[in-house]
SEFIZA-3560 file (N, C-alpha, C; in Angstrom, 3 decimals):
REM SEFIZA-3560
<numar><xx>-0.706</xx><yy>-21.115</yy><zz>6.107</zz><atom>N</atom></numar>
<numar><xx>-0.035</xx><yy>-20.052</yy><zz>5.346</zz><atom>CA</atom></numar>
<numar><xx>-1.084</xx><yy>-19.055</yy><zz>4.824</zz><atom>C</atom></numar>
<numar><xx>-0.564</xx><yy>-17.673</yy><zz>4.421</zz><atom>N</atom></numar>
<numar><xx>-1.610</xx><yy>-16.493</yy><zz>4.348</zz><atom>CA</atom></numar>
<numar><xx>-1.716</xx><yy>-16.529</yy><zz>2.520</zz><atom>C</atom></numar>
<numar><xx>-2.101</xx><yy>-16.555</yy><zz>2.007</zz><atom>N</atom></numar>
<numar><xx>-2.021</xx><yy>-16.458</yy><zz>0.162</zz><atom>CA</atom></numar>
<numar><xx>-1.898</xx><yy>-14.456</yy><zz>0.009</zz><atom>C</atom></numar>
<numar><xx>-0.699</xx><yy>-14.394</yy><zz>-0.371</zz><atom>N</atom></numar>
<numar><xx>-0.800</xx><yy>-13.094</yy><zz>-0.554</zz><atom>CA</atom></numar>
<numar><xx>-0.779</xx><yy>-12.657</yy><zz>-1.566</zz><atom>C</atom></numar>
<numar><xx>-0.852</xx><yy>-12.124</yy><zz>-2.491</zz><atom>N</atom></numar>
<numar><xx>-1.310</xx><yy>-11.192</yy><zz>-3.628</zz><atom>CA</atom></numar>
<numar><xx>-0.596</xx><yy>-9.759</yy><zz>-3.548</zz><atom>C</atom></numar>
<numar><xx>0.062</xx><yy>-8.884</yy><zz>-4.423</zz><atom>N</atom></numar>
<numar><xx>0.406</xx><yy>-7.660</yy><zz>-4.480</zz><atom>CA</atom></numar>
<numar><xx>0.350</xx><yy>-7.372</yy><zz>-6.219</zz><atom>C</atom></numar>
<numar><xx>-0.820</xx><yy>-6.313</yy><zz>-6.481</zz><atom>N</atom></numar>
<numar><xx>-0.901</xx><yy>-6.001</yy><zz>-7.825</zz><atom>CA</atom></numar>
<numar><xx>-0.946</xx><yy>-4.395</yy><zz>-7.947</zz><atom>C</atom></numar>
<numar><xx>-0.761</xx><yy>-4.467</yy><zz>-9.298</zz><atom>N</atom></numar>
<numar><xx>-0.567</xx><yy>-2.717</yy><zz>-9.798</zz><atom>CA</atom></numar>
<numar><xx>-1.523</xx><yy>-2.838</yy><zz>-11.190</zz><atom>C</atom></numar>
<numar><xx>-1.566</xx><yy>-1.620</yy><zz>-11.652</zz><atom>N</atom></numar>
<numar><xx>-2.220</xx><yy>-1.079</yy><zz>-12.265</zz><atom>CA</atom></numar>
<numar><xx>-1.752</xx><yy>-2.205</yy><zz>-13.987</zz><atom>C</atom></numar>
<numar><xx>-0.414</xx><yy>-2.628</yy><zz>-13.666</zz><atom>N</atom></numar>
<numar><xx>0.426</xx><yy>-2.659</yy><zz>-14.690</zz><atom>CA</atom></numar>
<numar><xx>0.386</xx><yy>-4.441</yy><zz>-14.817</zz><atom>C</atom></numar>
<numar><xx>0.428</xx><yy>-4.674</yy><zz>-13.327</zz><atom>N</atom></numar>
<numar><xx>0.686</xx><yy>-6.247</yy><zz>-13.624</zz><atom>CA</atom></numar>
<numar><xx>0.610</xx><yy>-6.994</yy><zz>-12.082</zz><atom>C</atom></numar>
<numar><xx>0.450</xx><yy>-8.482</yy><zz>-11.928</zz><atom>N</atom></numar>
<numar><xx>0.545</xx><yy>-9.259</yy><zz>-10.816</zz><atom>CA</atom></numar>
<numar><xx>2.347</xx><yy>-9.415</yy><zz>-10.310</zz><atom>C</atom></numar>
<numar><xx>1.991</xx><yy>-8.426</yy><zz>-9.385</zz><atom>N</atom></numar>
<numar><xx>3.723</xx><yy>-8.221</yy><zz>-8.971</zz><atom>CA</atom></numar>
<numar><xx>3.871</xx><yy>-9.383</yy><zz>-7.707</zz><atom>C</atom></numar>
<numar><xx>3.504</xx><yy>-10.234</yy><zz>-7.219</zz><atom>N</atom></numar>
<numar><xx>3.541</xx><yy>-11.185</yy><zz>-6.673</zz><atom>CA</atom></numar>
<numar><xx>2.447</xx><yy>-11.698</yy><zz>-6.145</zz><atom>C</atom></numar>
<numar><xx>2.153</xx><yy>-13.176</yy><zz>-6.458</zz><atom>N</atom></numar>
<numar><xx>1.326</xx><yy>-14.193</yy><zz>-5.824</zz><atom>CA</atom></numar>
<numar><xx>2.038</xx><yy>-15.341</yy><zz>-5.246</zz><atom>C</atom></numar>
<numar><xx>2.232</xx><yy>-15.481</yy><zz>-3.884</zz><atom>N</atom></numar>
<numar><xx>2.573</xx><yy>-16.357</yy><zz>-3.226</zz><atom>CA</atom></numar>
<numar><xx>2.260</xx><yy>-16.590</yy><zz>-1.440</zz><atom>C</atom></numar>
<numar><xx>2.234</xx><yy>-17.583</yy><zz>-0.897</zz><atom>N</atom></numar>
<numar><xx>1.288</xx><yy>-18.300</yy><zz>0.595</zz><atom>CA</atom></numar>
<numar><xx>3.114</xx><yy>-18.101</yy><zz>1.028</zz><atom>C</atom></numar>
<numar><xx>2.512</xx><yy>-17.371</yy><zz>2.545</zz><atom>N</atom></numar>
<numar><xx>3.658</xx><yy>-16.185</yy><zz>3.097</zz><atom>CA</atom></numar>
<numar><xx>2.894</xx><yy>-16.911</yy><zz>4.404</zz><atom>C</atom></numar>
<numar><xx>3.694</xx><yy>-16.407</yy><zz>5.636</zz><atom>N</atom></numar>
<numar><xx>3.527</xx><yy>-16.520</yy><zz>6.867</zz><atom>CA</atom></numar>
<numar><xx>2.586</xx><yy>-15.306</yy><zz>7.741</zz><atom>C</atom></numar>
<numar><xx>3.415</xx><yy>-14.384</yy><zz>7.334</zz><atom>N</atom></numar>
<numar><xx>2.666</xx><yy>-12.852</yy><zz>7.624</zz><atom>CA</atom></numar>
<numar><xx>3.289</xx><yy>-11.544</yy><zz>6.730</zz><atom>C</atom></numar>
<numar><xx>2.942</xx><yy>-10.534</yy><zz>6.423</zz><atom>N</atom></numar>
<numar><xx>2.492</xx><yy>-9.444</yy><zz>5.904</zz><atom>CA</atom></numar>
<numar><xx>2.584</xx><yy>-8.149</yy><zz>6.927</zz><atom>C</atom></numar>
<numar><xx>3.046</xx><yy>-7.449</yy><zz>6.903</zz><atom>N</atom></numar>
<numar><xx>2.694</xx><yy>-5.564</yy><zz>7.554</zz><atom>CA</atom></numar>
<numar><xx>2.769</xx><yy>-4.830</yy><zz>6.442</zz><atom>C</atom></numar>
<numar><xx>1.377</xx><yy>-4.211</yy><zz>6.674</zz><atom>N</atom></numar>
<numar><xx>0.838</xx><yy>-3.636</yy><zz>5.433</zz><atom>CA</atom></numar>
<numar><xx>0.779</xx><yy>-1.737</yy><zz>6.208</zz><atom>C</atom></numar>
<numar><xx>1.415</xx><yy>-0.716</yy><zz>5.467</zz><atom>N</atom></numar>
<numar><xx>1.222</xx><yy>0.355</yy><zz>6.288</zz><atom>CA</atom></numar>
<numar><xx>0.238</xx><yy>1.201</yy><zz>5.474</zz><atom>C</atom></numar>
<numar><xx>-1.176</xx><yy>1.150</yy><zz>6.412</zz><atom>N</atom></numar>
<numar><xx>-1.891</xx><yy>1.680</yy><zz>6.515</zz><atom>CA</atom></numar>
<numar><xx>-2.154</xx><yy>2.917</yy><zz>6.635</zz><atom>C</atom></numar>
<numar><xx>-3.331</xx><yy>3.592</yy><zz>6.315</zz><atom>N</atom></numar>
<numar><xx>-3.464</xx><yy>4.945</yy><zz>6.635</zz><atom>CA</atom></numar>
<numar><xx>-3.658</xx><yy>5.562</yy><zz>7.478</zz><atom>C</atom></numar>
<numar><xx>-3.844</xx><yy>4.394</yy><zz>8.708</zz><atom>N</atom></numar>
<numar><xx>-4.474</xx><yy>4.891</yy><zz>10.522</zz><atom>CA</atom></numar>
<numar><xx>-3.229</xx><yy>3.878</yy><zz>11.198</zz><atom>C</atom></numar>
<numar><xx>-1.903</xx><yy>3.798</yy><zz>10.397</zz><atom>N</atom></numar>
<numar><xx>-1.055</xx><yy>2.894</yy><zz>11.230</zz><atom>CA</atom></numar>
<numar><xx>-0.866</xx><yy>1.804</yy><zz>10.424</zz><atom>C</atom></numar>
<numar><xx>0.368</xx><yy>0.802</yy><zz>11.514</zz><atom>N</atom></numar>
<numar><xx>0.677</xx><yy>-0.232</yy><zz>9.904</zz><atom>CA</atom></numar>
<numar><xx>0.086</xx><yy>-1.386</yy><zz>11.056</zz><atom>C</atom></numar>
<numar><xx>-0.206</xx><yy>-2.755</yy><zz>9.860</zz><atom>N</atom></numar>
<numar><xx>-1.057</xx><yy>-3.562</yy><zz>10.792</zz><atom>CA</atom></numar>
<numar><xx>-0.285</xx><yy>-4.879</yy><zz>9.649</zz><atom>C</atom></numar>
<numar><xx>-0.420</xx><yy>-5.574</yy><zz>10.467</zz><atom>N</atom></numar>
<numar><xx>0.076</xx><yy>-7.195</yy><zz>10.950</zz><atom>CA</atom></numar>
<numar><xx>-1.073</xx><yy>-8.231</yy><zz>10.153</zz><atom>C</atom></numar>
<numar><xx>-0.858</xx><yy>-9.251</yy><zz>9.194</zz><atom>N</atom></numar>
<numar><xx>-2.051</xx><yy>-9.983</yy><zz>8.659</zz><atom>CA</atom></numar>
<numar><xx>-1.333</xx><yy>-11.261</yy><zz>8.473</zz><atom>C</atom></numar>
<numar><xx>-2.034</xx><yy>-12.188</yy><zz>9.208</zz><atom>N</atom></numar>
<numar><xx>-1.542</xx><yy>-13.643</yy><zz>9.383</zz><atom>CA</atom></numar>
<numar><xx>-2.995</xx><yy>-14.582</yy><zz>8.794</zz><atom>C</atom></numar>
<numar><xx>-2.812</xx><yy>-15.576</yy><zz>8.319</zz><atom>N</atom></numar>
<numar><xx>-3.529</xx><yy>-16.532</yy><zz>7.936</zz><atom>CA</atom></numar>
<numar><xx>-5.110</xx><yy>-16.640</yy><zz>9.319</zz><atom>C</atom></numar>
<numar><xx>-5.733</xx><yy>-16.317</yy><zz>8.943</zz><atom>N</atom></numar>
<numar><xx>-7.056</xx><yy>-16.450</yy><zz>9.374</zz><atom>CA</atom></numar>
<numar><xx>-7.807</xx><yy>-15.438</yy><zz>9.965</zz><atom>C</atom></numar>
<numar><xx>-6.990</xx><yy>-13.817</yy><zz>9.708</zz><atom>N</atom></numar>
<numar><xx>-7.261</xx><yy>-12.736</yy><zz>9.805</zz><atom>CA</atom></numar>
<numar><xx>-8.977</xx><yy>-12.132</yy><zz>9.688</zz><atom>C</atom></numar>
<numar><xx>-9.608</xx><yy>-11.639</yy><zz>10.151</zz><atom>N</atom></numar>
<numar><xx>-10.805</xx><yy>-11.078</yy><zz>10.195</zz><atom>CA</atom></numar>
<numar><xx>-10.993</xx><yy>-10.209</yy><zz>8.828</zz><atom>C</atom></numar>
<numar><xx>-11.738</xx><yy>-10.685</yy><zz>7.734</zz><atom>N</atom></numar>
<numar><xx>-12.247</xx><yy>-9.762</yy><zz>6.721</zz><atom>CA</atom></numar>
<numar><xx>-11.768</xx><yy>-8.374</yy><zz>7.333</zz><atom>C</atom></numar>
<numar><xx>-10.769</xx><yy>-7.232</yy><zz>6.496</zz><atom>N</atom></numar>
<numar><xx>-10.676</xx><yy>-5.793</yy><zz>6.436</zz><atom>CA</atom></numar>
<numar><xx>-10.639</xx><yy>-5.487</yy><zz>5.045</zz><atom>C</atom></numar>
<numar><xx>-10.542</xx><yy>-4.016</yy><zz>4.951</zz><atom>N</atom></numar>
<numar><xx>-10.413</xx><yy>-3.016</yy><zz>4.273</zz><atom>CA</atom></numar>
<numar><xx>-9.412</xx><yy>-2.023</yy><zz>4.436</zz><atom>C</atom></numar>
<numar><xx>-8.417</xx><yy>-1.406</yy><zz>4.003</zz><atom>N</atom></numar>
<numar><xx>-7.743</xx><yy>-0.397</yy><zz>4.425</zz><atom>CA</atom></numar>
<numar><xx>-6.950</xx><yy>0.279</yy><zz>3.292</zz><atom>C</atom></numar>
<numar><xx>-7.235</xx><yy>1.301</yy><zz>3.176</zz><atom>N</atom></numar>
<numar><xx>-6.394</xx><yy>2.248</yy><zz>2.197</zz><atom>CA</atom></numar>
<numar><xx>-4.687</xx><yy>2.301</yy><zz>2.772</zz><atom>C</atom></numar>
<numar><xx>-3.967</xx><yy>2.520</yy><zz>1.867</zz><atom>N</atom></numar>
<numar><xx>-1.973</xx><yy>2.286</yy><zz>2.619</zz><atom>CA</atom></numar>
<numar><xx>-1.660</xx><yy>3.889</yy><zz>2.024</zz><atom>C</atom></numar>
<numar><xx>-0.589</xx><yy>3.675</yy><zz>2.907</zz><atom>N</atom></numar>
<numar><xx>0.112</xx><yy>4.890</yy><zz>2.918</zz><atom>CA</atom></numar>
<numar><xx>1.293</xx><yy>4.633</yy><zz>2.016</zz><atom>C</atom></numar>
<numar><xx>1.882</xx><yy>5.540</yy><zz>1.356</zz><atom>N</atom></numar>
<numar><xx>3.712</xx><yy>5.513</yy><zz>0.827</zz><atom>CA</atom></numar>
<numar><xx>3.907</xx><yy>4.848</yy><zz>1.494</zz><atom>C</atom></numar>
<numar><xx>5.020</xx><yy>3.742</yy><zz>1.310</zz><atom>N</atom></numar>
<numar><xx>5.502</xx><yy>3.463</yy><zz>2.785</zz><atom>CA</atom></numar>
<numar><xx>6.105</xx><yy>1.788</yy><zz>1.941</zz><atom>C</atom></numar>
<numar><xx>6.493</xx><yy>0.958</yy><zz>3.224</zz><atom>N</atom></numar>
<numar><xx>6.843</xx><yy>-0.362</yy><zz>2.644</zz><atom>CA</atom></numar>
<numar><xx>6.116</xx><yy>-1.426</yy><zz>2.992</zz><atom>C</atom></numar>
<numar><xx>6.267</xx><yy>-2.359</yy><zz>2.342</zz><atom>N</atom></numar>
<numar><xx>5.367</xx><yy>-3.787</yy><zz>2.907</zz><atom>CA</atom></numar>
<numar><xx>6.337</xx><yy>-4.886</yy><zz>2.861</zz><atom>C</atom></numar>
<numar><xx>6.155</xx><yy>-5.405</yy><zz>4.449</zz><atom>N</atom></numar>
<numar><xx>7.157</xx><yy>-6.417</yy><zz>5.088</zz><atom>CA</atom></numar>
<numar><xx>6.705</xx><yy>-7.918</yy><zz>4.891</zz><atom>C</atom></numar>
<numar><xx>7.624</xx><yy>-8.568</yy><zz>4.168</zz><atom>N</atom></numar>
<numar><xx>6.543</xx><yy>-9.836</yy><zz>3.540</zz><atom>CA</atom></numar>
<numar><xx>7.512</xx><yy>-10.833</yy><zz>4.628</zz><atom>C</atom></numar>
<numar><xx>7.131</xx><yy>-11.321</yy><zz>5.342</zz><atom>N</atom></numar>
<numar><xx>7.467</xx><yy>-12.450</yy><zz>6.326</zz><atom>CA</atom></numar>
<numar><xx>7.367</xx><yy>-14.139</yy><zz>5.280</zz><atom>C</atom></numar>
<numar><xx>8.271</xx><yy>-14.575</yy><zz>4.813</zz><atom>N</atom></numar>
<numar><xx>8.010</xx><yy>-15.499</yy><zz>4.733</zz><atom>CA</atom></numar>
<numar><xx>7.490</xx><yy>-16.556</yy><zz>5.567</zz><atom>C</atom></numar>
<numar><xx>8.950</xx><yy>-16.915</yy><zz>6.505</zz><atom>N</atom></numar>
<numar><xx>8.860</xx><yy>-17.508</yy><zz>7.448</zz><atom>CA</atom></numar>
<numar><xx>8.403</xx><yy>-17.062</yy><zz>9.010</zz><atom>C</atom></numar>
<numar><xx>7.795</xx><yy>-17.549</yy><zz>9.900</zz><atom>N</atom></numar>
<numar><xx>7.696</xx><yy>-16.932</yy><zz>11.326</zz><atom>CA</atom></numar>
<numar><xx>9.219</xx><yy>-16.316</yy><zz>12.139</zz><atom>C</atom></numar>
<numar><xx>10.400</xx><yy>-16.662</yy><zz>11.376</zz><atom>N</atom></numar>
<numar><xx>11.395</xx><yy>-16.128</yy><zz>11.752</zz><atom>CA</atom></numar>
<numar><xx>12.185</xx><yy>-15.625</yy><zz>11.181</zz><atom>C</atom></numar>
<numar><xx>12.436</xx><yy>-15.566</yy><zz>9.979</zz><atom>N</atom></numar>
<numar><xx>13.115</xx><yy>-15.133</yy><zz>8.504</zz><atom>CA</atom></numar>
<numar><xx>13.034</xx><yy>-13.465</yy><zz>8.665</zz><atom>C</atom></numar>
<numar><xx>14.024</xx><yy>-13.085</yy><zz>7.801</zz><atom>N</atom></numar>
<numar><xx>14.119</xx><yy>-11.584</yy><zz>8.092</zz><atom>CA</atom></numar>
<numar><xx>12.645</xx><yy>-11.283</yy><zz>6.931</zz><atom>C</atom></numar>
<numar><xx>12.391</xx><yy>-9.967</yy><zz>7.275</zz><atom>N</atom></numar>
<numar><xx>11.008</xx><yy>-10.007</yy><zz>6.092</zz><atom>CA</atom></numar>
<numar><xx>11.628</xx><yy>-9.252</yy><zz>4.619</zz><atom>C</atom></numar>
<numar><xx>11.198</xx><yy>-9.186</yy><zz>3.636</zz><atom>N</atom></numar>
<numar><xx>11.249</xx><yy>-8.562</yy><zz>2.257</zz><atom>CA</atom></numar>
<numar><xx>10.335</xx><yy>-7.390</yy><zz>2.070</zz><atom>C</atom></numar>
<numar><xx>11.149</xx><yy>-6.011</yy><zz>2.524</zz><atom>N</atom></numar>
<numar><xx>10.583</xx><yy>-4.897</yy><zz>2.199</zz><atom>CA</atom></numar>
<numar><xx>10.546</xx><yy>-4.654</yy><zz>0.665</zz><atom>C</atom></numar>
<numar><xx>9.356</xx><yy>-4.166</yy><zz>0.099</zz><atom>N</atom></numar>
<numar><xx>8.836</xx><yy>-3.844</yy><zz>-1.208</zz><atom>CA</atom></numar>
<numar><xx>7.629</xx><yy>-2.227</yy><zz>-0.803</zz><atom>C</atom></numar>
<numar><xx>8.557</xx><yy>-1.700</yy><zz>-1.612</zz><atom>N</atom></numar>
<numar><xx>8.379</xx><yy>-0.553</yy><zz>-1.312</zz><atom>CA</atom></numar>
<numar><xx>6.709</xx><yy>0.026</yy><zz>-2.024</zz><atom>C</atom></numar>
<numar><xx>5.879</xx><yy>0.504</yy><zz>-1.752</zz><atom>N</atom></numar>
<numar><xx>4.834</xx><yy>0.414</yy><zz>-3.027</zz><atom>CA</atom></numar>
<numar><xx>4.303</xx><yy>2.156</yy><zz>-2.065</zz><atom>C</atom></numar>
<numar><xx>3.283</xx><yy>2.530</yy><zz>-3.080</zz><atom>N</atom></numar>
<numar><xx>2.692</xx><yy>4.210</yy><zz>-2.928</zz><atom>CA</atom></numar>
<numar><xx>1.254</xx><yy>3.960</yy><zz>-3.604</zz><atom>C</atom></numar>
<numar><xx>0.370</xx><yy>4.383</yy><zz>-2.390</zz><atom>N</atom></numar>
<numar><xx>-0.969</xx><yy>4.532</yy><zz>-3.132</zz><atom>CA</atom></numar>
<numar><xx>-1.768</xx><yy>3.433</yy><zz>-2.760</zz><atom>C</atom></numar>
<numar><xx>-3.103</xx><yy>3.418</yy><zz>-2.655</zz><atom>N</atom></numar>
<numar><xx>-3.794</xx><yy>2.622</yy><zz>-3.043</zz><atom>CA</atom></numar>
<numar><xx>-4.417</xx><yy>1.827</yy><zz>-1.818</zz><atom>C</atom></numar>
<numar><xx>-5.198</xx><yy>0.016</yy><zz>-1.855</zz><atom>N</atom></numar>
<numar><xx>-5.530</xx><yy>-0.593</yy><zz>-0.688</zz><atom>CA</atom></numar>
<numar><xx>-5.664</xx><yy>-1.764</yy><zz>-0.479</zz><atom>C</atom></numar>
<numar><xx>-5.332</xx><yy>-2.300</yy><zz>0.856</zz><atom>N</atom></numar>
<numar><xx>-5.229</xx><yy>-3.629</yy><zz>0.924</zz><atom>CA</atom></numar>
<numar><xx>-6.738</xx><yy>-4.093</yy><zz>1.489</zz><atom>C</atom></numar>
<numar><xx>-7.126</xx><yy>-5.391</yy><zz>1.123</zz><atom>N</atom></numar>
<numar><xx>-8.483</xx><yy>-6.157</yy><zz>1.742</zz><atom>CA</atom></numar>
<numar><xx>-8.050</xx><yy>-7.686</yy><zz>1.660</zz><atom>C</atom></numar>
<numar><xx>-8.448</xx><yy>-7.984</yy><zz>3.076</zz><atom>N</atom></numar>
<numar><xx>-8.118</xx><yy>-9.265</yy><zz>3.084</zz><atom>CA</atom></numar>
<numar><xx>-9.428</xx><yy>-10.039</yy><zz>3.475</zz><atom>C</atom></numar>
<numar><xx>-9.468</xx><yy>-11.189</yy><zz>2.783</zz><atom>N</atom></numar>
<numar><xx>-10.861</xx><yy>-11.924</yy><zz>3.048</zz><atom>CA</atom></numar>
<numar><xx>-10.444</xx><yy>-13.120</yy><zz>3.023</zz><atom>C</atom></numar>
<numar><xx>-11.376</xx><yy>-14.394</yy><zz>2.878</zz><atom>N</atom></numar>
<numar><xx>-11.248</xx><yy>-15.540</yy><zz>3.381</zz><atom>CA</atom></numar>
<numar><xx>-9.968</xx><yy>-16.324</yy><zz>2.300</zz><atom>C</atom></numar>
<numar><xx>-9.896</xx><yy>-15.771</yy><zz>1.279</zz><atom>N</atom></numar>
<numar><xx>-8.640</xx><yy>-16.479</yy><zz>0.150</zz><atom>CA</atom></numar>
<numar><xx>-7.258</xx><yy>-15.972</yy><zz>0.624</zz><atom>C</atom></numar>
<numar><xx>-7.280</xx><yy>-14.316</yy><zz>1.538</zz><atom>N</atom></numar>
<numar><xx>-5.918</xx><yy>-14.021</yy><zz>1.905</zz><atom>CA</atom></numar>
<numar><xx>-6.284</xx><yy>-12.656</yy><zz>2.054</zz><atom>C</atom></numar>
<numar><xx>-5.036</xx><yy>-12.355</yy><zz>1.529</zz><atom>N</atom></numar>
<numar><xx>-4.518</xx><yy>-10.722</yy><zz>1.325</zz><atom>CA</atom></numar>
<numar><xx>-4.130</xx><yy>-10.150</yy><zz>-0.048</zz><atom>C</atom></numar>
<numar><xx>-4.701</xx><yy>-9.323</yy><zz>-0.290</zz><atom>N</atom></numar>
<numar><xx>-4.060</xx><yy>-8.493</yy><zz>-2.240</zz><atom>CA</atom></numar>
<numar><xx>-4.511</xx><yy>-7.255</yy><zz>-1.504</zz><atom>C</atom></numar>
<numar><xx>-3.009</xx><yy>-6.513</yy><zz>-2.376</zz><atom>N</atom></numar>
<numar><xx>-2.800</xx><yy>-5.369</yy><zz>-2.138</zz><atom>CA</atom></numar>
<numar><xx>-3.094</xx><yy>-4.729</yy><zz>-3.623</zz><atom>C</atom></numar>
<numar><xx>-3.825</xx><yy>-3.689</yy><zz>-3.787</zz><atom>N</atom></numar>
<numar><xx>-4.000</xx><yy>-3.106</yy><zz>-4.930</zz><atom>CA</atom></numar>
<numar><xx>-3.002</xx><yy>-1.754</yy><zz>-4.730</zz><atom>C</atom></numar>
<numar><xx>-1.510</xx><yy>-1.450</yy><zz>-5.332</zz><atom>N</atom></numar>
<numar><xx>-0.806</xx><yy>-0.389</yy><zz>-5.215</zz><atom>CA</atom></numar>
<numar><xx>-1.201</xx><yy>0.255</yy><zz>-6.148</zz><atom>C</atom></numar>
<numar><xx>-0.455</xx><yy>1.865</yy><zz>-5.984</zz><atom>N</atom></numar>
<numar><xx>-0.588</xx><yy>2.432</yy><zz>-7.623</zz><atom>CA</atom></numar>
<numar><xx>0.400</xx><yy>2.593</yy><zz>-8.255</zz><atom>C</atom></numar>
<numar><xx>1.472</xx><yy>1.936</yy><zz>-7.073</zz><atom>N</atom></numar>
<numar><xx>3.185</xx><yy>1.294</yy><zz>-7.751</zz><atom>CA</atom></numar>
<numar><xx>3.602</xx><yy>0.832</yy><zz>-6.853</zz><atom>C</atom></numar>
<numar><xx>4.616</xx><yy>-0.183</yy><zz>-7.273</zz><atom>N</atom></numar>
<numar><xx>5.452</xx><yy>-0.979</yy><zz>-6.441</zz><atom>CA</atom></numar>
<numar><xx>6.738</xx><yy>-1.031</yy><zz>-6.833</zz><atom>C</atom></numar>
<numar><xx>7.450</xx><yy>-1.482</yy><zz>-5.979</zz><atom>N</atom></numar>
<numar><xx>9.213</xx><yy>-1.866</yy><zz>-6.528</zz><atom>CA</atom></numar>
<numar><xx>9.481</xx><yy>-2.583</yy><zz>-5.680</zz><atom>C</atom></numar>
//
């Protein structure tokens, strides 16, 4: 499982181990599964598709601003809002 993280300026808007993640990026939206290669990427407006399961419909959460980095603990998204 991927440990994902999504925070704001304001507060820890979710911590929980997810299946996969599409995070939309600023050069395109990209795909982050449990054992993903260290990135960096600034996001666009846009939504983030939280896959629980490998087959489950995903949970769009809409967020604006800001960037995701994923390293060996997971994925956290730093927004500059979410809903």
């Amino acid at each position: 499982m991927l440990h994902f993280e999504l925070v704001t300026p304001e507060k820890l808007v979710r911590s929980e181990d997810v299946h996969m993640v599409v995070v939309p990026g600023t050069e395109g939206d990209f795909g982050v599964l449990e054992g993903h290669a260290p990135l960096m990427s600034m996001i666009r407006d846009g939504a983030i598709a939280v896959h629980r399961t490998e087959k489950g419909e995903p949970e769009l959460i809409r967020v604006e601003g800001g960037f995701a980095e994923v390293n060996a603990r997971g994925l956290t998204v730093l927004a500059e809002h979410a809903e």
